[in-house]
Every structure is written in structure tokens, then in C-alpha cells.
N, C-alpha and C positions, 0 to 999 in steps of 0.2 A: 202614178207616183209611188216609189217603194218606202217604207215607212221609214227605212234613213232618212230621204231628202225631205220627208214630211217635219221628222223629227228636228233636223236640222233648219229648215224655218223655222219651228217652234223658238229656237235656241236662238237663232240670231236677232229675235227679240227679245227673249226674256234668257240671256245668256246669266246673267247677274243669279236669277233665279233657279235654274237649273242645276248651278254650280252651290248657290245654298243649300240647296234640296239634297245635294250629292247625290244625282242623278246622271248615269252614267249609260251613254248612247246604244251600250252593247249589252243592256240591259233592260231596255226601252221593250215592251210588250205591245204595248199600245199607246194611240194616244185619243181624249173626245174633246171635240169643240163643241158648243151650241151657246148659240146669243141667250140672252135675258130679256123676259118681256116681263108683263104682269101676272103674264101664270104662269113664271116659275117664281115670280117675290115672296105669292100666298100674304098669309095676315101679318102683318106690321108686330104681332102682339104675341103671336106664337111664339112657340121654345125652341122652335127649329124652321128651316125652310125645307119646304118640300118642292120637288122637283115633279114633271109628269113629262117622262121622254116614249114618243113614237118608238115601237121598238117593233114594225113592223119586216123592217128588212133584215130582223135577225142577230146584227152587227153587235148590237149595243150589247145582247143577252152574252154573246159570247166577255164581252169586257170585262163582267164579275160573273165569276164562277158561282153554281148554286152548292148553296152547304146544306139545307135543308129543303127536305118537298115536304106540302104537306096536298089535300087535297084544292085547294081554292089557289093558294099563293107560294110560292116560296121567298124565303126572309136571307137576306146576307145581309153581315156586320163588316166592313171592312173600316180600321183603323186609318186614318192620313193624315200626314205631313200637311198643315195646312199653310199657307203661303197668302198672302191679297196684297192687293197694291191698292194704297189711301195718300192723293197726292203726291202721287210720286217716292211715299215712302215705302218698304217692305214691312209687311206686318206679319209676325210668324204665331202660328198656336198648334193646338194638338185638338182634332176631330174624330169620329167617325163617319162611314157613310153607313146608314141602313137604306138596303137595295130589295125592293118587291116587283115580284114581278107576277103580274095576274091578266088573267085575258077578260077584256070589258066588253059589254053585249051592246049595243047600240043598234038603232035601224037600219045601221050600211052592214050589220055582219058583225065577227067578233075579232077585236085584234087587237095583239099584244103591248102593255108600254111596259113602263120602267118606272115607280116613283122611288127616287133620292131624298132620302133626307140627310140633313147636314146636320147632327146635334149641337149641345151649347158652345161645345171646343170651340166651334169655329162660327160660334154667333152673330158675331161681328159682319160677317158677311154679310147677313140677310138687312141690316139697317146700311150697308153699302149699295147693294145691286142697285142697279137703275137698267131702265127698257136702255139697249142698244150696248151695256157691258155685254162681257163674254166669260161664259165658264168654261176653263180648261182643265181637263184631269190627265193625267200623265202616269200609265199603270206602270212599274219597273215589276224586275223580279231578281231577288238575290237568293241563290242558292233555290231553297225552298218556298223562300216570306215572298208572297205579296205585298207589294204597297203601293200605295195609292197618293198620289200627291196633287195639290188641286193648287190653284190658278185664278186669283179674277182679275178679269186685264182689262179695264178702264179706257185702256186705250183703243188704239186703232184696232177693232175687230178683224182675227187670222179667221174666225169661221166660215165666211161665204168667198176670203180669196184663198185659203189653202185648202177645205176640205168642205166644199159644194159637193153636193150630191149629182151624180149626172152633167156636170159644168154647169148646173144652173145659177145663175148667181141668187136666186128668190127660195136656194134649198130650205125645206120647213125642218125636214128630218136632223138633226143633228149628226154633225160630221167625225168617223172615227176610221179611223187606218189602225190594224190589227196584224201584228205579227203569230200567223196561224198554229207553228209549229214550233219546235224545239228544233234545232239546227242539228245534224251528223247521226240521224239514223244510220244503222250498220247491218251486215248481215253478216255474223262472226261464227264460225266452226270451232270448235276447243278439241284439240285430239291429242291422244297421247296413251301407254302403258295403264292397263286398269289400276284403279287407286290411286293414280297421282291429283286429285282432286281438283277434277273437269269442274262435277258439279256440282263441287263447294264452290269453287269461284264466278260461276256464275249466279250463284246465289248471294254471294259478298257484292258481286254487282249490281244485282238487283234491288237488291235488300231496300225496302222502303218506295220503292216505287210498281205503277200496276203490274203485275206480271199474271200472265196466264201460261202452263204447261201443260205440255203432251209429251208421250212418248212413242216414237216409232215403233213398230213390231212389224212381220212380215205379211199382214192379213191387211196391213193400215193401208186405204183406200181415198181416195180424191172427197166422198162424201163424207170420210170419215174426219178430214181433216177440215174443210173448210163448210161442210153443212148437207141435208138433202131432207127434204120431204119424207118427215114419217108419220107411220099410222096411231093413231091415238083416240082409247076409247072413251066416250060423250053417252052413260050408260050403257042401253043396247046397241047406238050405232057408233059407229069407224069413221072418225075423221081424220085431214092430214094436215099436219104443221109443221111448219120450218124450221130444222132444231140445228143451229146453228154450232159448225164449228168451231177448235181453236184460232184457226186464221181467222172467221168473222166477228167472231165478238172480240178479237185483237183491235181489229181495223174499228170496230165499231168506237171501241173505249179509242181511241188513237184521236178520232174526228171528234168525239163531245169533250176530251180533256186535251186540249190543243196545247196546252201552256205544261203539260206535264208527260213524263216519259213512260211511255209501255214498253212491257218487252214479249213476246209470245217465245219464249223457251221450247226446244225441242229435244228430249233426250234420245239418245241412240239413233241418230239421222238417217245411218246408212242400215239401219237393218229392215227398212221400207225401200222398193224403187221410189226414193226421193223425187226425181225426176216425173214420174207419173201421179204421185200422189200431191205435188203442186201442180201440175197440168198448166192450165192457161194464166197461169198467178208465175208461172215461172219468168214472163217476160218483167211483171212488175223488181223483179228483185234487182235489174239494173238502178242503181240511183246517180243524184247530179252530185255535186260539190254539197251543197246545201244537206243531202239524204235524203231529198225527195225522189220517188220515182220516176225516170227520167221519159216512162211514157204511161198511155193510161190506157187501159184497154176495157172493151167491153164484156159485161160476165157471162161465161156461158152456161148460166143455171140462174133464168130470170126469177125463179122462187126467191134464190139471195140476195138480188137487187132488190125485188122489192122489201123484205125482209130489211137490209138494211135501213132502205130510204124511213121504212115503218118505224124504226127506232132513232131514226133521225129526228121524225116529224114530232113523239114524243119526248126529245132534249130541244126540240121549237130549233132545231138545226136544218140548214139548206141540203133542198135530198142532191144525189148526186146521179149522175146518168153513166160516167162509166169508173174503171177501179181502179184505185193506185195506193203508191204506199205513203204515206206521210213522212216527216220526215224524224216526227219525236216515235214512232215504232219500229223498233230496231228488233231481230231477229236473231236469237242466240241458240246454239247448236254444240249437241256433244256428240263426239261418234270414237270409235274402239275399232279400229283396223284390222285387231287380231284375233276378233271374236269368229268363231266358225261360221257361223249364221249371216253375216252383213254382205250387204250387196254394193258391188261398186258404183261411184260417183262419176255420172258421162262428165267429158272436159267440159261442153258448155254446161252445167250447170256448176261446176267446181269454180266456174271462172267468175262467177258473180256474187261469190264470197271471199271474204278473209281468213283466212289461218291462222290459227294460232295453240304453238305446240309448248304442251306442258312437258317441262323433264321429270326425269328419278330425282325425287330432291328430300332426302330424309333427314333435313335439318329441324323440321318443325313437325316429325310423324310420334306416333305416340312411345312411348317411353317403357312400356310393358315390360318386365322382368320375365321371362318364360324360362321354364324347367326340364331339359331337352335328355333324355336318356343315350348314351354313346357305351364303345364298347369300353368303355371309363368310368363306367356310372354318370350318373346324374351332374349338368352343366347349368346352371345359370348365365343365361345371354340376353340380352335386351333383344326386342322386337328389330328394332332397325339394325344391330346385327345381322342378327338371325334372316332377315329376308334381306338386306341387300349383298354383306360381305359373306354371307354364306350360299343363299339360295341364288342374289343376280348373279354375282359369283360362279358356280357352278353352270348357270345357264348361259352365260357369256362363253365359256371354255366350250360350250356345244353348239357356236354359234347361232344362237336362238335370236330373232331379230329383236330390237330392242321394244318396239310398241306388243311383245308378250313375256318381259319382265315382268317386276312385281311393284308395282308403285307401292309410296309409303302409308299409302292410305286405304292399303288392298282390307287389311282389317284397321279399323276404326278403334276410338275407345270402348264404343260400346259393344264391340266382338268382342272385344280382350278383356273384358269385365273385370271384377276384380281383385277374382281369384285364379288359381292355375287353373284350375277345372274348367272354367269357363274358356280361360284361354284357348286349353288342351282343343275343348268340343270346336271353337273356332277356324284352327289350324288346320284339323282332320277334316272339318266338315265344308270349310271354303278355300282353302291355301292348297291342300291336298290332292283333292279332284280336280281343280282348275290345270297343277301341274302334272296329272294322271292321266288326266280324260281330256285335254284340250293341247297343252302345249307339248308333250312327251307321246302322246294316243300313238302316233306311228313312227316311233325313234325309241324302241326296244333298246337299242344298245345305250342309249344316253339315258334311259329312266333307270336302267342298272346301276350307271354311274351316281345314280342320284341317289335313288332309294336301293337297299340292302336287293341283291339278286334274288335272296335266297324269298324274297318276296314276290309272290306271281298274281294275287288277283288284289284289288284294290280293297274287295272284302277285306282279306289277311292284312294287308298297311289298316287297314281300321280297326280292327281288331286287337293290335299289336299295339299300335300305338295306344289306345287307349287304357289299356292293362298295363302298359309300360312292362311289359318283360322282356320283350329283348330289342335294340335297337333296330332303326326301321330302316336306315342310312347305309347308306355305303360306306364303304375305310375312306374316301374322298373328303364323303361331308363334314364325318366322323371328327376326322383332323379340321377340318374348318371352323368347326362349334368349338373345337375343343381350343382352337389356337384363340377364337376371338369370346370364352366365357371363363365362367372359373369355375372349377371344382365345386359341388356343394358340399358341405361337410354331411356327414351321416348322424 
């Protein structure tokens, strides 16, 4: 039963309910049932009712997230919407649940419950219950808030016909259907011209949820990325532990925070053979509709399974036997076509991402006034002149392809500081050699047009310009500054 059609019997008896509660189906995380006997009433006289749920199958631990560990128990407060039914009438109040969870020793072994408490909010309950009612909690989640909204249903008990354990109808364990994952994991490339701010935007989407980064480089290896056995000294002797990579401790946080979105960030993709340094994780990156991966495979570096399973059994989470992707860890990537160093993306692997291309867009790039010497004397031009109608400009006329233009975000605010001087060092020291040593390195005749001829080693442009004695440019540019700044006065 998919936790739609679960939900959806919940609804079509307590529709009235659902609808007060403004609970809405596509919002629905979970749902738990379990009857009412005597030991969950407790004392008649207490200030709360506690609850004592088997949480040996794992199920229930998942339903409320731990906010705190300590070493004996962990403690959650979750606020709710409380809701009962007395007589057929709806009786509404405002509760919390505090949620513990502690592992009990007994002579069959040690195994985990769940005690619920309901505080005064929602008091009323506890001189309600009677053995053969049923408590229903109903997890939603909006945006961010969890909430939790509860249920006592007097009537005909949903617990042993909608959500028996095993189809038993005598289930003891309390019955819950759990929606695992956040729906439309992605696997997204951001590519485009240095500085059009790849990975600002991934950061704008990230922003506030887990996220782990790496960065590619040409030395980044399979164990570099997803984990390998290293040596670690234990005084005089050498032992070895699994020291887990970006992709595992992705996946890890992915499986104990089900209800919230990871992202494993990768910057400069293609300056790794991508393709090798995923290895056998590369079939995972197919996903379904949903974002889950649409196959699961086995790992071939059984140190990280069990590694996994190990921090599994530590969140009291189900180990797993083989890998996949979930579907709230989604996979974000930046890569630069025009860098010297990158290596290219084979088609199957290109094909099991998304694209997506940032343009030149100097509507929102910084504002910086800069102080540009021509053979005019001294220019005042703003930054976003200055690099896109003067320098993309000139490198347009030399058909230079577009992903090695100058995005608006090549220098930042905090390159262009804020003074000239800082600017100055900026320009010479990242704008400069970018278009000296990388984009112009073998087109002599267009770095003429660009920078003054009478200039031959990139020493002398740094030198020059920074003394400002005599201009660095060509008569091209020259007229370019000059049409799009003004004079400065003397």
C-alpha cells in the first residue's frame, strides 16, 4: 500500500478532520496508527499520558526526527494540532508530544521503544481513552515546519484493517506508512563563461539545507571521492579506518534525514576524468520520475558498505545490502569548458544529467568605478563597461568563443575593494593574465589588438600598468574606454 491510498483511507473517514486540521495529502509524510489499551492510559491522575511504543522495526524512530542526543536517551518536543472526537463531536486544543527514545535491557536482549507523552494541551485525551480506541498521528510537512497532528478515533479502529503489520490482523507493533524521501532529486551541471556566478547560484540553492562540497582537480581519484581505507596511528602501531568520502557521507546524511534535502556539490566537474572517479556509482545516477535511482547496485569496496551499514546501526536505521541514490540527494555540479586543464565529459555520462547554462548578464554585477589611463589621459568607466562593452567587445571581434569571455562576476566586490588601488592590483593580477596566458597564449596577432604592441612580455603589461605611465592598450581599446567613460578632470 503506497502511503497515498493509506492516507486516503485515513481521509475517508475522518474527511471532516483532515480538512479542519488543513492537512493536505501532498504534504502528508507519514501517517501512525496504534489501539489503546491500559498501558498506554498510565495513571488516571498524572499531568500527561504517556505512551510506550515497540520501536523495534525501526519505523516509528524514523516518524520524529532526533533533535538531541545525549548519552542514555534522546528527547524531542514536537508541537500539535490536537484534534479528538467525544461523541461525535470535534474537540480541538493545542498540545505537544515529547518523544524519548532509549534502548531497555530486559532478559530477551535490548530493544528499542518510544515513550509519547502528550502534555496538558491536549489533557483531555487521557480521561477519554478507553482499551479498543485508537491513536492516530498524522506527520505533514510545510516548507520547512514539521507538524504533527493527532487523532483519537472512538470509533471503528483503521489500526489492524489499514495498517497490520505482516497482514496480521493480532499486529502488536503499531502501524505506520512513511513517505521515505523528498520527491525530484536531480543531477544538475551549471556551465557557462568564468564569473557569470555558477557558484553563487548554487549556493542561493542550497542555502539552508545539508550540503557537502568537493572540488575536482586532475589527481581526484575514485577513493578520493567516495572513501578507502586509510592508515592511522594508535600510538606505536598502524591501524586502518574508513575515511569516507564526499559521495558517502552524502548518501549517509540522505538515508538518516529522509524528510530533508542534501546536496553533495561538486565544483570544477570536468577537471577530474568524472567518468572514472564515479566508477561504479556512475550507473546510480540514472533516476525514476520520483528522483530515486532507478537501479541499485552492489558496492565494489565492501569497507564502504559496511562503513555505511555501521553509521546506519548508530541512527538505529535499517542497514542496507546494496547502493542507490535516494531521492531528496540531488547532485549539483559546476564545470568551465574554457579552462586549459578540463577534460572532457564521455556522452554516457553527459546524458545522465541536466544542463544548465548561465549567460553574460551584467545587470546585477558590481558597480566599481575604475581609473583606466588611455592615450587621453585618465578614464573613469564602471566595471561592467569596462569588461563587457570594451574587453567582451574586443574579444567578440576576434571570435573568441563565448564560454571564454568575461562573466560579470570575473572580479567580485571583494577584488575591486574599495579603492583604485585595489582595483588596479585586481585587474592586473586576475583579468590580465586570464586574457594573456589563457585566452590570447597563442593568437599574437589579437593580443596586439588588444593590449598596446609596443608591449611584449606580460612582465612589461604589469609593470606599466601598475605605474600607470603609459597606456597598456591598443588605439582599439583605447577608443572603447574612451567612447564608453568620461574624462577625469586633473
Amino acid at each position: 500500500m503506497t502511503l497515498s491510498q493509506a492516507f486516503t483511507r485515513v481521509k475517508s473517514s475522518f474527511s471532516n478532520e483532515c480538512e479542519a486540521l488543513g492537512i493536505d495529502e501532498n504534504e502528508v509524510y507519514g501517517v501512525l496508527a496504534f489501539p489503546v489499551n491500559r498501558g498506554y492510559t498510565g495513571d488516571s491522575s498524572s499531568s500527561n499520558v504517556q505512551l510506550n511504543l515497540d520501536n523495534s522495526n525501526g519505523e516509528i524512530r524514523k516518524f520524529f526526527p532526533i533533535l538531541e542526543n545525549s548519552e542514555n536517551f534522546t528527547h524531542t518536543r514536537a508541537f500539535v494540532d490536537a484534534l479528538y472526537i467525544k461523541k461525535g463531536e470535534l474537540v480541538f486544543g493545542e498540545g505537544d508530544i515529547n518523544y524519548r527514545r532509549k534502548i531497555v535491557t530486559n532478559q530477551q536482549g535490548e530493544y528499542p521503544y518510544i515513550q509519547l507523552s502528550f502534555g496538558n494541551g491536549v489533557a483531555q485525551v487521557r480521561q477519554d481513552w478507553e482499551t479498543g480506541h485508537e491513536v492516530i498521528i498524522i506527520r505533514h510537512q510545510r516548507e520547512r515546519d514539521i507538524i504533527y497532528s493527532l487523532v483519537l478515533n472512538t470509533s471503528t479502529p483503521l489500526y489492524q484493517g489499514v495498517f497490520c503489520v505482516n497482514g496480521s490482523s493480532n499486529a502488536k507493533k503499531p502501524g505506520v506508512y512513511l513517505r521515505t524521501t523528498l520527491d525530484k532529486g536531480i543531477n544538475k551541471i551549471y556551465y557557462g563563461a568564468p564569473g557569470t556566478g555558477k557558484s553563487y547560484k548554487i549556493g542561493a540553492e542550497t542555502a539552508g539545507a545539508h550540503c557537502i562540497k568537493t572540488v575536482f582537480h586532475p589527481d581526484t581519484q575514485y577513493s578520493d571521492f567516495v572513501g578507502a581505507l586509510k592508515p592511522k596511528m594508535e600510538g606505536r602501531d598502524i591501524t586502518y579506518q574508513y575515511r569516507a568520502g564526499p559521495f558517502t557521507k552524502s548518501l549517509i546524511k540522505a538515508i538518516i534525514k529522509p524528510t530533508e534535502k542534501v546536496y553533495l556539490v561538486i565544483e570544477e566537474i570536468n577537471r577530474a576524468p568524472a567518468a572514472a572517479v564515479f566508477g561504479e556509482l556512475f550507473q546510480l545516477l540514472d533516476r525514476d520520475d520520483a528522483g530515486n535511482s532507478c537501479y541499485q547496485i552492489d558496492a565494489a569496496d565492501p569497507d564502504m558498505l559496511s562503513y555505511i551499514n555501521q553509521q546506519l546501526r548508530d541512527y538505529e536505521f535499517d542497514e542496507i545490502n546494496q547502493l542507490s541514490i535516494p531521492s531528496n540527494l540531488s547532485i549539483l555540479a559546476t564545470m568551465n569548458s574554457s579552462d586549459q586543464a578540463v577534460m572532457p565529459l564521455d556522452t554516457a555520462f553527459k546524458r545522465r544529467w541536466s544542463f544548465e547554462y548561465l549567460p553574460i548578464d551584467f545587470i546585477n554585477s558590481p558597480d566599481k568605478q575604475l581609473e583606466i589611463l588611455t592615450n587621453d589621459g585618465v578614464y573613469n568607466i564602471s566595471w561592467r563597461k569596462f569588461a563587457d562593452d570594451v574587453i567582451n567587445f574586443q574579444l567578440k571581434s576576434f571570435n573568441v568563443a563565448e564560454d571564454r569571455l568575461i562573466g560579470p562576476f570575473f572580479l567580485n566586490k571583494v577584488d575591486l575593494g574599495e579603492d583604485w588601488s585595489s582595483a588596479r592590483s585586481a585587474l592586473c593580477g586576475k583579468l590580465f593574465v586570464y586574457l594573456w596566458d589563457d585566452v590570447l597564449r597563442h593568437k599574437k596577432q589579437d593580443r596586439n589588438r588588444l593590449f598596446s604592441p609596443k608591449v611584449k612580455t606580460f612582465g612589461e603589461l604589469h609593470s606599466l600598468f601598475m605605474e600607470e605611465s603609459i597606456s597598456i592598450f591598443s588605439d582599439e581599446v583605447d577608443k572603447l574606454i574612451i567612447g564608453n567613460g568620461t574624462r577625469k578632470e586633473d
